[in-house]
C-alpha positions in Angstrom: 0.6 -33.0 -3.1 2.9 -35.7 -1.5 1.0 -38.3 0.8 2.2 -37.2 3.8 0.3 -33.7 3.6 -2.7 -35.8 2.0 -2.9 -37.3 5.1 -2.6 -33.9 7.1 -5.3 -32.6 5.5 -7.5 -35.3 5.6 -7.0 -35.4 9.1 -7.7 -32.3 9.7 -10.7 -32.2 8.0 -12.1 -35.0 9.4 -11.9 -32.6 13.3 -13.2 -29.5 11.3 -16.7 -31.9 10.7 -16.0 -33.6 14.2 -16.6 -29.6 15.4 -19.0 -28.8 13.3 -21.5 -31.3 14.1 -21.3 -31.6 17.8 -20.3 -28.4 19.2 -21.9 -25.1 19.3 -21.0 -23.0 16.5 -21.4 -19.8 14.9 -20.0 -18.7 11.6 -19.6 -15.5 9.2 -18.8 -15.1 6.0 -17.6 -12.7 3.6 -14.5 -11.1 1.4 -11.0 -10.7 2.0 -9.3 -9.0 -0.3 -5.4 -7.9 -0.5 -3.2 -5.7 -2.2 0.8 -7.1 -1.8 3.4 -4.8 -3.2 7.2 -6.6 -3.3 10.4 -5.3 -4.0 14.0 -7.1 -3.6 16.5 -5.1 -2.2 20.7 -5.2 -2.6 22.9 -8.0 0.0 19.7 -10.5 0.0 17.0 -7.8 1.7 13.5 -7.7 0.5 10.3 -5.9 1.5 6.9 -6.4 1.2 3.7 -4.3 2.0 0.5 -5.5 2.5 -3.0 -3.4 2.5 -5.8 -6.1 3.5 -9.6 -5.4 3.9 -12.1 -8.0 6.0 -15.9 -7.4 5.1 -18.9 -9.6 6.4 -21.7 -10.6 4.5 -23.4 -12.9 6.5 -23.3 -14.3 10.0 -25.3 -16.6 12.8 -25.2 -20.3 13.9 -24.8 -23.4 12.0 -28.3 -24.3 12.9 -30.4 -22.0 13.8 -30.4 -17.9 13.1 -28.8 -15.8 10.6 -28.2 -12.3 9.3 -27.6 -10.7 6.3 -26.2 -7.7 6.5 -22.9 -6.3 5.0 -20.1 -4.8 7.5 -16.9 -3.5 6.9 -15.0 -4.6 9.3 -11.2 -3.8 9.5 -8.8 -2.3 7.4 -4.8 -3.7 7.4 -1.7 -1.8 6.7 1.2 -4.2 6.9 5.1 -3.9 6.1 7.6 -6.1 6.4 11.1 -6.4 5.8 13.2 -9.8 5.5 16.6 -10.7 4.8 18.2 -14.1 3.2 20.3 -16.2 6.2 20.8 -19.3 4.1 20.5 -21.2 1.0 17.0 -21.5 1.6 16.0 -19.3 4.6 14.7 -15.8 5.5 14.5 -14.1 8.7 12.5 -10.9 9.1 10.5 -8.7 11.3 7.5 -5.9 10.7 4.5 -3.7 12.0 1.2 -3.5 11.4 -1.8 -1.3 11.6 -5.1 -2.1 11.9 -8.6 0.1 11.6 -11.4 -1.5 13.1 -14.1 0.0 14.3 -12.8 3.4 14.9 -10.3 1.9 17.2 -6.2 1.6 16.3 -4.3 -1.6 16.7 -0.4 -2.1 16.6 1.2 -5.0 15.7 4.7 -5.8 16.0 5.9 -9.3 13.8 8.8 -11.6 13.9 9.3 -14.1 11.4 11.4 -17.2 10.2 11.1 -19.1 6.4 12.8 -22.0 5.6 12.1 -22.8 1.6 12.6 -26.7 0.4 12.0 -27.2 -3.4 11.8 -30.2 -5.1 10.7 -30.9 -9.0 7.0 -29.7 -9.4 7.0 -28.8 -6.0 7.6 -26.1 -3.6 7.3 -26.3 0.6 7.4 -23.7 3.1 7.6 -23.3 6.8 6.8 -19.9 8.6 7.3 -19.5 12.2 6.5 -15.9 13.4 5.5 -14.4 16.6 3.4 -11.1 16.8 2.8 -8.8 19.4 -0.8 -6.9 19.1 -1.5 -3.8 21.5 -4.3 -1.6 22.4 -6.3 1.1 24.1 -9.3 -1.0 23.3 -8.3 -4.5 24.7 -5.4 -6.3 26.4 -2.9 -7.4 24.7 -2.4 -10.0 22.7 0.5 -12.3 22.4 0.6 -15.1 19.6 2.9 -17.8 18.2 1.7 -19.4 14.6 3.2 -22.0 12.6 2.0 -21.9 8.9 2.9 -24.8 6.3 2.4 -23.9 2.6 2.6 -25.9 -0.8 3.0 -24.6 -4.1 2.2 -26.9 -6.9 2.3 -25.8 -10.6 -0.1 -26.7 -12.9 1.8 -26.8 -16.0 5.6 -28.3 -16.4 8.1 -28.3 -13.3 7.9 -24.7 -12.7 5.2 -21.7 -12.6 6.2 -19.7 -15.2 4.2 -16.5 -16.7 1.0 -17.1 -18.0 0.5 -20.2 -16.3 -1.8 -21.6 -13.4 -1.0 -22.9 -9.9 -2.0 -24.4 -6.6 -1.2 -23.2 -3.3 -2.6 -24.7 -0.2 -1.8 -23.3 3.2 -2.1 -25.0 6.5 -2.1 -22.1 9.6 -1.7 -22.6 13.5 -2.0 -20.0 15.5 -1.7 -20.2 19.5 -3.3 -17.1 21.1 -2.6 -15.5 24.5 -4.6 -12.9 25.6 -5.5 -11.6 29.7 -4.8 -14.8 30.7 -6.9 -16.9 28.1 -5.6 -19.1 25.5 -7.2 -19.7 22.5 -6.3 -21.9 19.5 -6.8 -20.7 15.7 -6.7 -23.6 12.5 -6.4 -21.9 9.0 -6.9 -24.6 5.7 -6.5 -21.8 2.5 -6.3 -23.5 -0.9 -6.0 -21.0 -3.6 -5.0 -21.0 -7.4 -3.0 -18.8 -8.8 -2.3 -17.1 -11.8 1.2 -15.9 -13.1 0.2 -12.8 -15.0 4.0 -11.4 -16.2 6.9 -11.9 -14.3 6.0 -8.5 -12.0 2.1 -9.5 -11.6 -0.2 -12.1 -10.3 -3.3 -13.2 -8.9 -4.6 -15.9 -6.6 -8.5 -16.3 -5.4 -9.8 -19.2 -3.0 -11.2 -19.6 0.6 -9.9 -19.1 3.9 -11.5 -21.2 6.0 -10.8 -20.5 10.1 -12.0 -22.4 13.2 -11.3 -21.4 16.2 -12.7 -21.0 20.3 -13.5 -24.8 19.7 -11.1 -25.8 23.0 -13.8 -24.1 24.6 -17.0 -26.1 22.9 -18.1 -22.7 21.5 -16.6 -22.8 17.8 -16.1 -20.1 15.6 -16.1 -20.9 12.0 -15.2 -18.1 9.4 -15.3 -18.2 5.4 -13.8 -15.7 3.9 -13.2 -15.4 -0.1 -10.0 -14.3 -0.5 -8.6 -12.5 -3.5 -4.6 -11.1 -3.7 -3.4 -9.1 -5.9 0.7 -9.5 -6.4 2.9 -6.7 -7.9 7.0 -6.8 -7.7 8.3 -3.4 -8.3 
């Protein structure tokens, strides 16, 4: 990891325990598993779909009261479809469906990837926009900005059969009936480079969020995606 994201990080660390020790905050925790199928297409198209589950084991505040209880909370159904614009660029759009608690939600996402590499190490910038609607709620309008490094373990490259490091770094501005909210994702993971068509990657997704409004949120989520190019 160059110094520059070091620094980042550490930064951003340094509010997450800022948060955690002076505001009010609640937390859950639990699993978040995903199953990503990818397939590359003819005149640089590409498509990806995503099924994602998000089930709670434990929730309460920081200091005080907890439960333990598991919950099955949502179930996402996700495709999306991207094209190559540039040397290293993709542009792309999708929808999404989401199951949770015997209510539908639609999502509509726009997205734009700009790629650098550099020896041993791999950088990339996602801007997207999604549009999420509802009989249940209002809805919801949201920009994010997510920076993610890739970092092999062994030689220059990952190659097949060989472990790697990927460490995400999520912002996610959230307009909703007239309230905004802010969203901070930090997601380090390691990978595994089954075969050329399969891999694995485990870690935690940690989110923070509703701290603007001295009532954090804090969720820990193990996270566990499966990888399959057909």
């Amino acid at each position: 990891m160059n110094t520059k994201l070091r620094y980042l990080v550490g930064i951003f660390c340094l509010l997450l325990l800022h948060h955690g020790l002076y505001a009010q905050s609640t937390y859950e925790l639990g699993a978040l598993p995903s199953l990503n199928f990818n397939k590359k297409l003819q005149n640089d198209w590409s498509v990806n779909a995503k099924l994602e589950s998000r089930q709670v084991f434990q929730e309460g505040e920081l200091s005080g009261m907890r439960t333990q209880a598991y919950d099955y909370l949502l179930t996402d159904m996700a495709f999306v479809a991207a094209k190559t614009v540039g040397l290293n660029s993709r542009i792309g759009g999708g929808y999404m469906l989401r199951v949770e608690e015997g209510e539908i939600y639609h999502r509509f996402i726009q997205q734009f990837i700009i790629v650098q590499k550099a020896n041993g190490f791999r950088l990339a910038h996602r801007f997207l926009s999604d549009q999420t609607l509802s009989e249940a709620e209002q809805p919801e309008f949201r920009l994010r900005y997510r920076l993610s490094s890739e970092i092999p373990l062994n030689g220059e490259s990952v190659d097949p059969r060989e472990f790697y490091l990927k460490i995400n770094n999520e912002y996610l501005n959230s307009l909703q009936a007239g309230s905004y909210d802010l969203e901070i994702r930090l997601v380090p993971l390691l990978g595994y480079d089954i075969t050329e068509k399969y891999k694995i990657e485990t870690g935690l997704d940690y989110r923070i969020s509703s701290f603007l409004s001295q009532s954090t949120e804090h969720s820990y989520w193990w996270a566990l995606n499966f990888f399959i190019e057909i």
